[in-house]
C-alpha atoms as a printed R data frame, in Angstrom:
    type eleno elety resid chain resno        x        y      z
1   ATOM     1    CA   UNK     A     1  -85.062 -161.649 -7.054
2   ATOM     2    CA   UNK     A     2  -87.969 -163.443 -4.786
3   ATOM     3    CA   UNK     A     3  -90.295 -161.180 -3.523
4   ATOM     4    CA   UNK     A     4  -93.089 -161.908 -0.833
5   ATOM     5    CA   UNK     A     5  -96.565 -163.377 -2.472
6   ATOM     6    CA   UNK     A     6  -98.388 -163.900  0.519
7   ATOM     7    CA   UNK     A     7 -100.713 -161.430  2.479
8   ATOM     8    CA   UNK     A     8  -99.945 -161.403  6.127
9   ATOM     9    CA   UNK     A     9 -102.831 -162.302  7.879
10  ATOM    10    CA   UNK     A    10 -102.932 -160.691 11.070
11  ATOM    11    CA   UNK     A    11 -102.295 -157.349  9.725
12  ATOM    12    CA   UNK     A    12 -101.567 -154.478 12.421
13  ATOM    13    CA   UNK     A    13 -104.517 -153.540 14.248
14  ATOM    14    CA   UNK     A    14 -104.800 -152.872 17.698
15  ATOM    15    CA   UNK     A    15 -105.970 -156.015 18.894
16  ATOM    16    CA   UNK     A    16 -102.935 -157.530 17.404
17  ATOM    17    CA   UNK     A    17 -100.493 -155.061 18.780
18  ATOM    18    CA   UNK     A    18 -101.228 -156.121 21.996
19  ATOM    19    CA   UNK     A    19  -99.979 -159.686 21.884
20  ATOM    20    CA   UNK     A    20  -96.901 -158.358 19.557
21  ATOM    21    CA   UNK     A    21  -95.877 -155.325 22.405
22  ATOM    22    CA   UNK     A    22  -96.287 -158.356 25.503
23  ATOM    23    CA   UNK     A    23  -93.530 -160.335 23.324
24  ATOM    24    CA   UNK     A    24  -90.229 -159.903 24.918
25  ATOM    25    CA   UNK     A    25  -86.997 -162.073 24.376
26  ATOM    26    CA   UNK     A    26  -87.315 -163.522 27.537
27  ATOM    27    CA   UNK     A    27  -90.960 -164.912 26.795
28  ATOM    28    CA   UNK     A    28  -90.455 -165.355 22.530
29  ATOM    29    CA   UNK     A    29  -86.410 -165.973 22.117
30  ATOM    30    CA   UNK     A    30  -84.979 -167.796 25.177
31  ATOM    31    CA   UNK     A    31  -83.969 -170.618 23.000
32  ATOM    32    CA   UNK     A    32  -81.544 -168.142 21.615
33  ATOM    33    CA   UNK     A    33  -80.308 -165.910 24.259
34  ATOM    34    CA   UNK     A    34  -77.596 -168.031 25.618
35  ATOM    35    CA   UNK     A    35  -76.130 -167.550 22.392
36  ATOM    36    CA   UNK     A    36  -75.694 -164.158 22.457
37  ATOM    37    CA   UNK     A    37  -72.668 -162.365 23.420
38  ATOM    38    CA   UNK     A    38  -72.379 -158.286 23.774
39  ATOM    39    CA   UNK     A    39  -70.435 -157.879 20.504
40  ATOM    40    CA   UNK     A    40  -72.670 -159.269 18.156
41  ATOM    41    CA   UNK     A    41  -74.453 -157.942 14.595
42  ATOM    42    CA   UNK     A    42  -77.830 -159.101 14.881
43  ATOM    43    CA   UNK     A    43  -80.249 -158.546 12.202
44  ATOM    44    CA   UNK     A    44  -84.279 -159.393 13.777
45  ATOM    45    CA   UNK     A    45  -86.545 -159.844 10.943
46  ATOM    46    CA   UNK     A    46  -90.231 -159.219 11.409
47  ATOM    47    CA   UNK     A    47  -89.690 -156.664 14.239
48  ATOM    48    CA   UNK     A    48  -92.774 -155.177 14.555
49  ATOM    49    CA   UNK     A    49  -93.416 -152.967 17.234
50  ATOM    50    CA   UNK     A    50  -89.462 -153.378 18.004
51  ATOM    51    CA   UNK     A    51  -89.879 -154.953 21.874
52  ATOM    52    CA   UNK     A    52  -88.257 -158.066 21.328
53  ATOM    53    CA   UNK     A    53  -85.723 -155.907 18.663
54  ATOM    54    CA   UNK     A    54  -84.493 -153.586 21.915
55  ATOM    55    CA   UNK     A    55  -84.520 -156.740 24.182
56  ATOM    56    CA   UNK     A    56  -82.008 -157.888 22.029
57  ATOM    57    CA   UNK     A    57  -80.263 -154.786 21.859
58  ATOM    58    CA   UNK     A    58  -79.593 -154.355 25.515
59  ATOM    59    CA   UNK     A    59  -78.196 -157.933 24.739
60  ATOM    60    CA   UNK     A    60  -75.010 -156.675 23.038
61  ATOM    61    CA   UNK     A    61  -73.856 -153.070 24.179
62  ATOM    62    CA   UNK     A    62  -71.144 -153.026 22.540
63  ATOM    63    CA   UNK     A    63  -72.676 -154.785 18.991
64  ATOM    64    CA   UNK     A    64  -75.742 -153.633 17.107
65  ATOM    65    CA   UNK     A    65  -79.312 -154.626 16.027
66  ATOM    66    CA   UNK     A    66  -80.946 -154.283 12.847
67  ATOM    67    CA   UNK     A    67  -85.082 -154.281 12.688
68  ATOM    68    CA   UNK     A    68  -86.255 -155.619  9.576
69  ATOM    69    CA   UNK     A    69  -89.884 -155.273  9.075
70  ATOM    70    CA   UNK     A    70  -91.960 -155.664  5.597
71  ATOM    71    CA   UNK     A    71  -94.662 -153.311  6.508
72  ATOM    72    CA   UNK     A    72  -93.437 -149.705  7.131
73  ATOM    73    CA   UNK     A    73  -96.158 -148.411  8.787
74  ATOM    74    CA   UNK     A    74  -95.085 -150.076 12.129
75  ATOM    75    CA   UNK     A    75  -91.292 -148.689 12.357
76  ATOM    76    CA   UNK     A    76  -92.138 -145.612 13.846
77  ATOM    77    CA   UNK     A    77  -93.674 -147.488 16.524
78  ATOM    78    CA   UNK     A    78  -90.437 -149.907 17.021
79  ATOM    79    CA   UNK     A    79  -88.278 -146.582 16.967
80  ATOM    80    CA   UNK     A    80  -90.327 -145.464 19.531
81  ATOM    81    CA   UNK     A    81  -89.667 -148.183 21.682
82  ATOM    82    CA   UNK     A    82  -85.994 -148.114 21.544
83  ATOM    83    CA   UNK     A    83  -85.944 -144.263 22.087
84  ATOM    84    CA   UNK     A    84  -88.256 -144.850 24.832
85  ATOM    85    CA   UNK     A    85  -85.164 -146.918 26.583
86  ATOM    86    CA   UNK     A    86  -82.365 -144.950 25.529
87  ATOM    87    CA   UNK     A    87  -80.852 -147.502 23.015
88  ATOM    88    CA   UNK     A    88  -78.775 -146.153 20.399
89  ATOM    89    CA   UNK     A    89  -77.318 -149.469 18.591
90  ATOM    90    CA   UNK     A    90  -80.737 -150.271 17.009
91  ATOM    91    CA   UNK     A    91  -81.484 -149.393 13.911
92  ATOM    92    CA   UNK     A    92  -84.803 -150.119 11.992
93  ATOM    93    CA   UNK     A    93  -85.445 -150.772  7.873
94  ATOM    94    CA   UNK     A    94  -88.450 -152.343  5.475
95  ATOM    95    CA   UNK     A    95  -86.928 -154.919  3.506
96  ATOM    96    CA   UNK     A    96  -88.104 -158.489  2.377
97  ATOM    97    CA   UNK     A    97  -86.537 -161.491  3.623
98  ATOM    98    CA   UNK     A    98  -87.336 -163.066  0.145
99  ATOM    99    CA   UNK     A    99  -84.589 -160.731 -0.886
100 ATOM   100    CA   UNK     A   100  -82.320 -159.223  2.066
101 ATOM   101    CA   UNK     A   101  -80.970 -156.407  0.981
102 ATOM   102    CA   UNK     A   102  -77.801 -156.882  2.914
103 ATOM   103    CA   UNK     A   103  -74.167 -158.338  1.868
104 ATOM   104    CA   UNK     A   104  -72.818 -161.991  2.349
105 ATOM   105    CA   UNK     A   105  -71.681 -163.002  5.875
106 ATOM   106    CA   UNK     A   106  -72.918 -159.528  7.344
107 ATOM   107    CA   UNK     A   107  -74.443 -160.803 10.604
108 ATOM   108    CA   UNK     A   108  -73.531 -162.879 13.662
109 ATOM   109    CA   UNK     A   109  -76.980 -163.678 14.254
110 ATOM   110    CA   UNK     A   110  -80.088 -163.889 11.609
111 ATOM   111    CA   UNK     A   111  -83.257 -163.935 14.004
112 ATOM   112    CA   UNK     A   112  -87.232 -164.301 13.159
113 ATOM   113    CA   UNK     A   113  -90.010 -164.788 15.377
114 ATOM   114    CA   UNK     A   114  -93.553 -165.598 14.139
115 ATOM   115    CA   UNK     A   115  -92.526 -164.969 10.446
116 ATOM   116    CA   UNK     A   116  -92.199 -168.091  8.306
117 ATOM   117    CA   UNK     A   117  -96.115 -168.756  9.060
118 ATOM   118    CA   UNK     A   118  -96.707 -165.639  6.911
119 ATOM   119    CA   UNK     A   119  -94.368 -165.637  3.743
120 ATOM   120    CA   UNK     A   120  -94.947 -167.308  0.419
121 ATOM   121    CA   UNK     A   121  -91.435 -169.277  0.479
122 ATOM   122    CA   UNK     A   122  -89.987 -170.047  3.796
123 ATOM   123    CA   UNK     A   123  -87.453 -172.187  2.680
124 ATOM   124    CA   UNK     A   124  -86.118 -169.036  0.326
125 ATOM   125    CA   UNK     A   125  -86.519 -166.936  3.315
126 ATOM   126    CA   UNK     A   126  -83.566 -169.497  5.541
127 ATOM   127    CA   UNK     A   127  -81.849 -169.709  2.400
128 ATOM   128    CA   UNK     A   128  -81.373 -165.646  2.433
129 ATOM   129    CA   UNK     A   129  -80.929 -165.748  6.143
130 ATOM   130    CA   UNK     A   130  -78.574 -167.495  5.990
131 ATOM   131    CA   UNK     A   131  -76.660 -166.331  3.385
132 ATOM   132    CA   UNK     A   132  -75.665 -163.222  5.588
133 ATOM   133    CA   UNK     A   133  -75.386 -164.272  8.388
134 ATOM   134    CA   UNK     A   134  -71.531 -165.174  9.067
135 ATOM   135    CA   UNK     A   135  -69.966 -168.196  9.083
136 ATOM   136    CA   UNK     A   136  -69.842 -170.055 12.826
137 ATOM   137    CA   UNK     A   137  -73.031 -167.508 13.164
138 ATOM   138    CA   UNK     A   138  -76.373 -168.570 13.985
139 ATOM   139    CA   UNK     A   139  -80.063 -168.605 12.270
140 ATOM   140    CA   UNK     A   140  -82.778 -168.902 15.160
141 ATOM   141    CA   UNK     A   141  -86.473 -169.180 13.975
142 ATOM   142    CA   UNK     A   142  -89.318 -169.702 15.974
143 ATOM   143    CA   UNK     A   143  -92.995 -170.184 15.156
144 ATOM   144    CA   UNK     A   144  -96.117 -171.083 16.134
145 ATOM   145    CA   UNK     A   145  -98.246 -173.980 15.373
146 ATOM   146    CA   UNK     A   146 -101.863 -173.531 15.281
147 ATOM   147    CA   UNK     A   147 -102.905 -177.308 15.152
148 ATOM   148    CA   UNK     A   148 -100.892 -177.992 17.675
149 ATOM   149    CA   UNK     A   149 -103.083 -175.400 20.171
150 ATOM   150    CA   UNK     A   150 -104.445 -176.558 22.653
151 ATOM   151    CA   UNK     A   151 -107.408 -175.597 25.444
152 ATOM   152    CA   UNK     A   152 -109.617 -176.704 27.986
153 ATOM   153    CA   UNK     A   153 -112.153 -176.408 28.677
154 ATOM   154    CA   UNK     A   154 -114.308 -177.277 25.519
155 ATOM   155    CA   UNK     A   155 -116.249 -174.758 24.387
156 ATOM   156    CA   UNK     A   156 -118.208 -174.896 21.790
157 ATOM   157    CA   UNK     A   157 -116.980 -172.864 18.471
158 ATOM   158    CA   UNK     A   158 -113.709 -172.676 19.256
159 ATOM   159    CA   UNK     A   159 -113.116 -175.931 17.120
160 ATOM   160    CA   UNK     A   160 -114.780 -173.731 13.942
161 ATOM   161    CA   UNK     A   161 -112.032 -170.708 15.048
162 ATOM   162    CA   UNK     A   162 -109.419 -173.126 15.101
163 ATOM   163    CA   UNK     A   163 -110.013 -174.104 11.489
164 ATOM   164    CA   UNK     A   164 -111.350 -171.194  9.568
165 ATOM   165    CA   UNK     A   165 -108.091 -169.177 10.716
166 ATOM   166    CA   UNK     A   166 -106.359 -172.414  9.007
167 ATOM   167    CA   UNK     A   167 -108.123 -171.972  6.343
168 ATOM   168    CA   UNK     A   168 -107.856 -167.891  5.829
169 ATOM   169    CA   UNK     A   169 -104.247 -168.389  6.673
170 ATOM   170    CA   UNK     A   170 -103.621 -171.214  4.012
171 ATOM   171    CA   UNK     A   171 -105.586 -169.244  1.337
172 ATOM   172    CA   UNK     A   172 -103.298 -166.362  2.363
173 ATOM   173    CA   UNK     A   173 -100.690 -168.171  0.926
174 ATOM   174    CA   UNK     A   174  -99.179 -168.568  4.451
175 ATOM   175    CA   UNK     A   175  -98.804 -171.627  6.452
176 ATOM   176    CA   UNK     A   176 -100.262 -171.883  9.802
177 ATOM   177    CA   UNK     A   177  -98.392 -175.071 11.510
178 ATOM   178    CA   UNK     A   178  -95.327 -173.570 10.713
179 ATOM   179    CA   UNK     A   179  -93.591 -174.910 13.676
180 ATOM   180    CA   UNK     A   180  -93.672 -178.825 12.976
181 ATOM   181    CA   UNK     A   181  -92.115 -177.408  9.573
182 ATOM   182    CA   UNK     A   182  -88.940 -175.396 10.413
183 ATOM   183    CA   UNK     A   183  -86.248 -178.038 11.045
184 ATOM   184    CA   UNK     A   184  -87.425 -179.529  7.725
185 ATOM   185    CA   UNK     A   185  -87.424 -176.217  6.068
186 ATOM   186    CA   UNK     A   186  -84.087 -175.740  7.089
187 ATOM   187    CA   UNK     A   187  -82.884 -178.665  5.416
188 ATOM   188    CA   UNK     A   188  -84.623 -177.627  1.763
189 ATOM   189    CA   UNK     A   189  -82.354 -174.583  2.488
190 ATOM   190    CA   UNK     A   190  -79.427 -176.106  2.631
191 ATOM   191    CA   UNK     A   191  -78.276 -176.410  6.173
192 ATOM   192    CA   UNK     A   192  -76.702 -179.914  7.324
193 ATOM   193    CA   UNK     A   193  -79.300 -181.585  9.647
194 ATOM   194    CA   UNK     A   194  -75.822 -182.280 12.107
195 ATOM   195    CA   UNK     A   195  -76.203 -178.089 11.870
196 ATOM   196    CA   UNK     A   196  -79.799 -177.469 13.747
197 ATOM   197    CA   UNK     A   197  -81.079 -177.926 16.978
198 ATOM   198    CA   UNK     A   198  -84.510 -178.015 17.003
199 ATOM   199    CA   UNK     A   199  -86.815 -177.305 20.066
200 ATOM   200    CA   UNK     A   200  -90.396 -176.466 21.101
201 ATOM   201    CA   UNK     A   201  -91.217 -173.796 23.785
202 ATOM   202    CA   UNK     A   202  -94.933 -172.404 25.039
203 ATOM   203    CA   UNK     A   203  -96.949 -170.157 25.623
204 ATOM   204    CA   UNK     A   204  -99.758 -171.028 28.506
205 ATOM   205    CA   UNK     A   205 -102.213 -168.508 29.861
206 ATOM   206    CA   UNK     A   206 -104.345 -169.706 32.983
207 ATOM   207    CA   UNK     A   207 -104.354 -166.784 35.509
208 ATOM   208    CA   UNK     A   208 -108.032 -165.054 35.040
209 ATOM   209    CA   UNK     A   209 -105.862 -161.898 34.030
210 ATOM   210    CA   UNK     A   210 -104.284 -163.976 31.528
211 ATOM   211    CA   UNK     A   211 -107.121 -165.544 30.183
212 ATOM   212    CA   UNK     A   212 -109.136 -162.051 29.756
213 ATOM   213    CA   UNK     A   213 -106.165 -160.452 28.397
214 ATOM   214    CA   UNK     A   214 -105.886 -163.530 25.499
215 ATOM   215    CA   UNK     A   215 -109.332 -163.949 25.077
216 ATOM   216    CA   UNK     A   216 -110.456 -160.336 24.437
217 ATOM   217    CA   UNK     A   217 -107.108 -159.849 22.093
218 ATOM   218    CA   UNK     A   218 -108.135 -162.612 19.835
219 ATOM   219    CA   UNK     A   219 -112.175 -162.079 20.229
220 ATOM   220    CA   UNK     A   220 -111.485 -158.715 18.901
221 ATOM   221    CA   UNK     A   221 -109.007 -159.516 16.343
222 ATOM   222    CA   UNK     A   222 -111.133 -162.054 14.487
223 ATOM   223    CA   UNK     A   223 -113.733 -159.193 14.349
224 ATOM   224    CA   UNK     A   224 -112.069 -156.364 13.987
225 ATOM   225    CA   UNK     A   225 -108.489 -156.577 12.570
226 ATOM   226    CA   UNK     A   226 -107.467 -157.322  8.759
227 ATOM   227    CA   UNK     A   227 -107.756 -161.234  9.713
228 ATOM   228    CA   UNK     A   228 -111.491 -160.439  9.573
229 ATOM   229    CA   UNK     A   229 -111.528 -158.748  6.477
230 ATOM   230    CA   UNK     A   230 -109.456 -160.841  4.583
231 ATOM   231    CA   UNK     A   231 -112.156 -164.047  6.171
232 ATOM   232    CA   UNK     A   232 -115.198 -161.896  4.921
233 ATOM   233    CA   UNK     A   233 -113.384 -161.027  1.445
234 ATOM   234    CA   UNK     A   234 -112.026 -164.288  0.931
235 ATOM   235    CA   UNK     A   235 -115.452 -165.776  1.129
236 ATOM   236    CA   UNK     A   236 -114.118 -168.099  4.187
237 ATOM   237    CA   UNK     A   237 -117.138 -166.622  6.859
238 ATOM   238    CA   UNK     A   238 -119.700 -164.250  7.215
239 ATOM   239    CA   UNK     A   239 -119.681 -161.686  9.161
240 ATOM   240    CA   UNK     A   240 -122.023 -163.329 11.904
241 ATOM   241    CA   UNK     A   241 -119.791 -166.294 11.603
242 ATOM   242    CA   UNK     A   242 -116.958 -164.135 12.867
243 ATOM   243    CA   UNK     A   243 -119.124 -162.589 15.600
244 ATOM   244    CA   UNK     A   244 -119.926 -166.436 16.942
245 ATOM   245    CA   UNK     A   245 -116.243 -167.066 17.115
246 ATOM   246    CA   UNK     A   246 -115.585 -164.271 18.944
247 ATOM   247    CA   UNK     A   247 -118.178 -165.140 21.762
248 ATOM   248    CA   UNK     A   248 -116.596 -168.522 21.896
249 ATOM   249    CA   UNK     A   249 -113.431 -166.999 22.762
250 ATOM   250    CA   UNK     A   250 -114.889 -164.930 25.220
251 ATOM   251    CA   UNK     A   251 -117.001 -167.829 26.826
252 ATOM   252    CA   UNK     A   252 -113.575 -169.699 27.313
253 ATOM   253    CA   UNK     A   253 -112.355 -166.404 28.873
254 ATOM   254    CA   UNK     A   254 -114.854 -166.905 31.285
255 ATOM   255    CA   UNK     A   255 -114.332 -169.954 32.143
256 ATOM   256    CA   UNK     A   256 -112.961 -170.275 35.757
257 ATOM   257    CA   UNK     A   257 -110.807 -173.619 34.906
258 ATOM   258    CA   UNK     A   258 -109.706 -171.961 31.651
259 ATOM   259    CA   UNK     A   259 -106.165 -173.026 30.199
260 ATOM   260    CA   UNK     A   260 -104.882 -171.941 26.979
261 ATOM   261    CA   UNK     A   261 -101.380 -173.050 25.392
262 ATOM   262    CA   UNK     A   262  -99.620 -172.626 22.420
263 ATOM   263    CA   UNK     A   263  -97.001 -174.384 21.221
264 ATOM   264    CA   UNK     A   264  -94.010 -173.218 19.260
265 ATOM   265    CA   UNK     A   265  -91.177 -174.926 17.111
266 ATOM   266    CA   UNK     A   266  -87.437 -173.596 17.493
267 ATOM   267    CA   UNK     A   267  -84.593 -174.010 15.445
268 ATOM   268    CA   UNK     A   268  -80.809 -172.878 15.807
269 ATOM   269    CA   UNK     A   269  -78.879 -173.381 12.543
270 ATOM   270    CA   UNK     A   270  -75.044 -172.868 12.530
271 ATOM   271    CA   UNK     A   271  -73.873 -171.709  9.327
């Protein structure tokens, strides 16, 4: 069977933690949620720390959630988290969407946020997500897209962030503007375009506690986390070079017109 080839690039350091614990399904799945209903089987692949997993949990009471994560080392965390608000239909695994290791038609809804960026074959990934999730159920992806990113004001050496995390991403065999991509990956997998709805949604951050709180997170990451290791390794930057991006993100943190926004591509696929 497929198995994953790329090397996820963020990696689960602190300073990435922090964006991945702020997610919620309010703020990372509201394309989906008026989908939902209480009874469903919903299997969330790339939970992570497991808060956008429980969100979806209190979702259906009277259904269940199953957190699929590749790297184990962050389930406790996610289990954690759903003790910590006294859910008991959430479940979490490892697995590899390359290869779910679940039956045919096993889930109502087949969910992954920030995930086909980082695998070696998306397109196998959708064609495995869908293949349990039931029929009349749903597949709902959403991703970021890095080109797409936009800021103000300019700041100088945020452009050379911008692309050498392209690059380092790319080389990592992932692909960072996965968002433009997803209704067309969808279609290599099989689903009839009359089948997906595809949307954008966003991410701003303005506020001076937002822009501190997203500055420092990524200054730190692209020092400190396994992004920075795998740009030193890699032979993409130097260390210094990293240190020069990181003071560009915190000079845009700093600045008092500061505006930050990400945008993400969204697709709902009816099997």
């Amino acid at each position: 069977m497929p198995q994953e080839t790329a090397v996820y690039t963020h990696g689960h350091h602190e300073s990435v933690l922090r964006s991945h614990t702020w997610r919620t399904a309010a703020n990372s799945a509201g394309y989906l949620l008026s989908s939902i209903r209480p009874h469903m089987q919903v299997l969330d692949i790339g939970c992570g720390p497991g808060t956008i997993t429980a969100d979806l949990a209190e979702l259906v009471p009277d259904g269940h959630v199953t957190g699929l994560e590749y790297a184990p080392d962050i389930l406790e965390q996610a289990r954690a988290t759903a003790r910590g608000r006294g859910l008991t239909n959430v479940h979490f695994e490892t697995g590899d969407v390359h290869s779910l290791d679940h039956p045919d038609d096993t889930f109502c809804v087949t969910h992954a946020h920030q995930v086909l960026q980082h695998v070696g074959d998306p397109v196998q990934a959708l064609r495995e997500m869908r293949r349990v999730t039931k029929p009349g159920g749903i597949v709902a992806v959403r991703d970021a897209d890095y080109s797409a990113m936009t800021w103000y004001p300019e700041i100088e050496g945020m452009d050379d962030w911008l692309r050498l995390y392209l690059r380092v991403s790319r080389a990592n065999g992932g692909e960072p503007d996965a968002g433009r991509r997803l209704h067309a990956w969808a279609r290599q997998a099989g689903f009839a375009p009359e089948s997906v709805t595809a949307t954008t949604g966003t991410w701003c951050y303005h506020t001076p506690q937002e822009r501190s709180w997203w500055s420092e997170l990524w200054a730190d990451r692209t020092v400190s986390s396994g992004y920075a290791q795998l740009a030193v390794d890699g032979g993409h930057a130097t260390p210094e070079e990293l240190a020069a991006a990181a003071r560009a993100w915190r000079a845009w943190g700093a600045e008092e017109d500061g505006w930050f926004s990400v945008l993400h591509g969204e697709i709902l696929c009816r099997v």
